[in-house]
C-alpha positions as CSV (number, residue, x, y, z in Angstrom):
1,X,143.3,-56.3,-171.4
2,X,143.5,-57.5,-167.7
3,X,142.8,-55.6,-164.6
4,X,145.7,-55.7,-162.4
5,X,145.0,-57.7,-159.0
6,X,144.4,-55.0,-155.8
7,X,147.1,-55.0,-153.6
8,X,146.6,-55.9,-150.3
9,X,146.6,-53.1,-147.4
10,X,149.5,-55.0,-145.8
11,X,151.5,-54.7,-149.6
12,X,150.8,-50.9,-150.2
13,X,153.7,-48.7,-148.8
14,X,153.7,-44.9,-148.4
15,X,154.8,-42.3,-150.2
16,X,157.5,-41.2,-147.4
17,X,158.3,-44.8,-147.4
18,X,159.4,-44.8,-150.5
19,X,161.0,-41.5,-150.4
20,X,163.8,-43.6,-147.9
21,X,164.7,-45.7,-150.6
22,X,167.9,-44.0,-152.5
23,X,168.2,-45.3,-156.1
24,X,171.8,-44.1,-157.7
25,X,173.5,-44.9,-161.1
26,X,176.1,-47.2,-160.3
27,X,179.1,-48.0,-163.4
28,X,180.3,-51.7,-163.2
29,X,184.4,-51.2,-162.6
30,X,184.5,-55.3,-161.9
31,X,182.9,-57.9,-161.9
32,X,183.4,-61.9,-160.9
33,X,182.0,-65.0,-160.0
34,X,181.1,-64.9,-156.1
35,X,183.6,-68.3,-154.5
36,X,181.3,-69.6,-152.3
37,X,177.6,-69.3,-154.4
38,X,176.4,-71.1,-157.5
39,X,173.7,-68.0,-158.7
40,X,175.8,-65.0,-157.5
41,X,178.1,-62.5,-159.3
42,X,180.6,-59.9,-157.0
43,X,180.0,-56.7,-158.4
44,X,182.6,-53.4,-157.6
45,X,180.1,-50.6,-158.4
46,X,181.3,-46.4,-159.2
47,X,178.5,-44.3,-156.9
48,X,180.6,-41.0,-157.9
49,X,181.5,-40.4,-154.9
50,X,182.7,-43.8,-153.8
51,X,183.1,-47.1,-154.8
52,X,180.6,-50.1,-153.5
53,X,180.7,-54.1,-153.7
54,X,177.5,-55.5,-154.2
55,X,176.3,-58.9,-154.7
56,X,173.7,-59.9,-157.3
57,X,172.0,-63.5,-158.3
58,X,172.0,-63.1,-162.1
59,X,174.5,-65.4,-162.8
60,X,173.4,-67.3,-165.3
61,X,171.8,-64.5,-166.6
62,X,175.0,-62.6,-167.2
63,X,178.6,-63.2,-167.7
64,X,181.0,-60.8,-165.7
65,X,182.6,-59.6,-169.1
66,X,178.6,-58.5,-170.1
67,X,178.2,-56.1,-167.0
68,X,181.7,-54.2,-166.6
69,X,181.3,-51.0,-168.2
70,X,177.3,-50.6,-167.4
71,X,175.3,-48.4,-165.6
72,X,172.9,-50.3,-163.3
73,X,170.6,-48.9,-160.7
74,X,171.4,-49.8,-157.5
75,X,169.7,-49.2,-153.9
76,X,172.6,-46.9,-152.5
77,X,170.8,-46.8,-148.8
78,X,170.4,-50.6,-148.2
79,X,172.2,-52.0,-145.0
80,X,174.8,-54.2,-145.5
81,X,174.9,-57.8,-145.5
82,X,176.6,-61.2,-146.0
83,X,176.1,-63.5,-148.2
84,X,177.5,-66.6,-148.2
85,X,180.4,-64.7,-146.7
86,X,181.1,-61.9,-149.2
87,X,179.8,-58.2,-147.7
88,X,176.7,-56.6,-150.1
89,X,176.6,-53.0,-149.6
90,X,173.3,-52.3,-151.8
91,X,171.2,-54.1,-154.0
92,X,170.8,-54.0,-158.1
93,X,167.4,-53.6,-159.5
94,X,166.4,-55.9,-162.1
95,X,163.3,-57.3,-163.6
96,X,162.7,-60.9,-164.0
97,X,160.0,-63.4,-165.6
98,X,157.6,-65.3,-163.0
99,X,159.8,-68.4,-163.2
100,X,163.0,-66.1,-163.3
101,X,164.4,-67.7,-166.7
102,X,164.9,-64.5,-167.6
103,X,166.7,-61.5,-165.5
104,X,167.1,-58.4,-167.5
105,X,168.9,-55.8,-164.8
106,X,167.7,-51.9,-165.1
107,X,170.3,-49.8,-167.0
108,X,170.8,-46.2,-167.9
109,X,169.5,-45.3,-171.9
110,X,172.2,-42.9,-172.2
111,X,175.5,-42.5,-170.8
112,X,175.1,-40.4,-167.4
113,X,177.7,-40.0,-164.7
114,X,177.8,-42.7,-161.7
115,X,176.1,-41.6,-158.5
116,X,173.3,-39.7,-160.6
117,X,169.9,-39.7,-158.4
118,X,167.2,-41.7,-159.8
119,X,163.6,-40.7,-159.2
């Protein structure tokens, strides 16, 4: 078994850092290719509370018709931004190989209601 390299001191975080970041269960209601990006899928995300559009590079990874209906953790407290002109309001977290020929995006076990905290 291998050690695992040190981090850095520039790479290690705090832990009220982390605390900022706001992970949430968020249910696929849609999904679709993004127009104007060849690795990009538009995602329409359930928080419980309210509804968010979020752009994700797994294409290729994942049809549309494989993520609507999932639960997917998302960052809920991520500024906005565009990309390649469509409006990301979060981010998805998903885990991928060093030479990312395999994506495999974090989901819930079990069914459990959209917006649930994620600690």
């Amino acid at each position: 078994m291998s050690q695992e390299p040190k981090a850095s001191p520039t790479d290690l975080i705090s832990i009220d850092d982390f605390a900022k970041v706001k992970l949430r269960v968020g249910r696929v209601i849609e999904a679709s290719e993004h127009p104007n990006a060849d690795k990009l899928l538009v995602l329409k995300v359930d928080l419980g509370d309210h509804q968010r559009q979020l752009c994700a590079g797994i294409k290729g990874h994942y049809t549309p018709e494989q993520l609507v209906g999932r639960n997917l953790i998302v960052v809920s407290n991520l500024a906005p931004r565009m990309m390649r002109g469509v409006e990301s309001q979060g981010m998805l977290l998903a885990a991928s190989s060093s030479d990312r020929t395999r994506v495999i995006v974090l989901t819930t076990e079990s069914d459990i209601e959209p917006g649930s905290s994620v600690s």
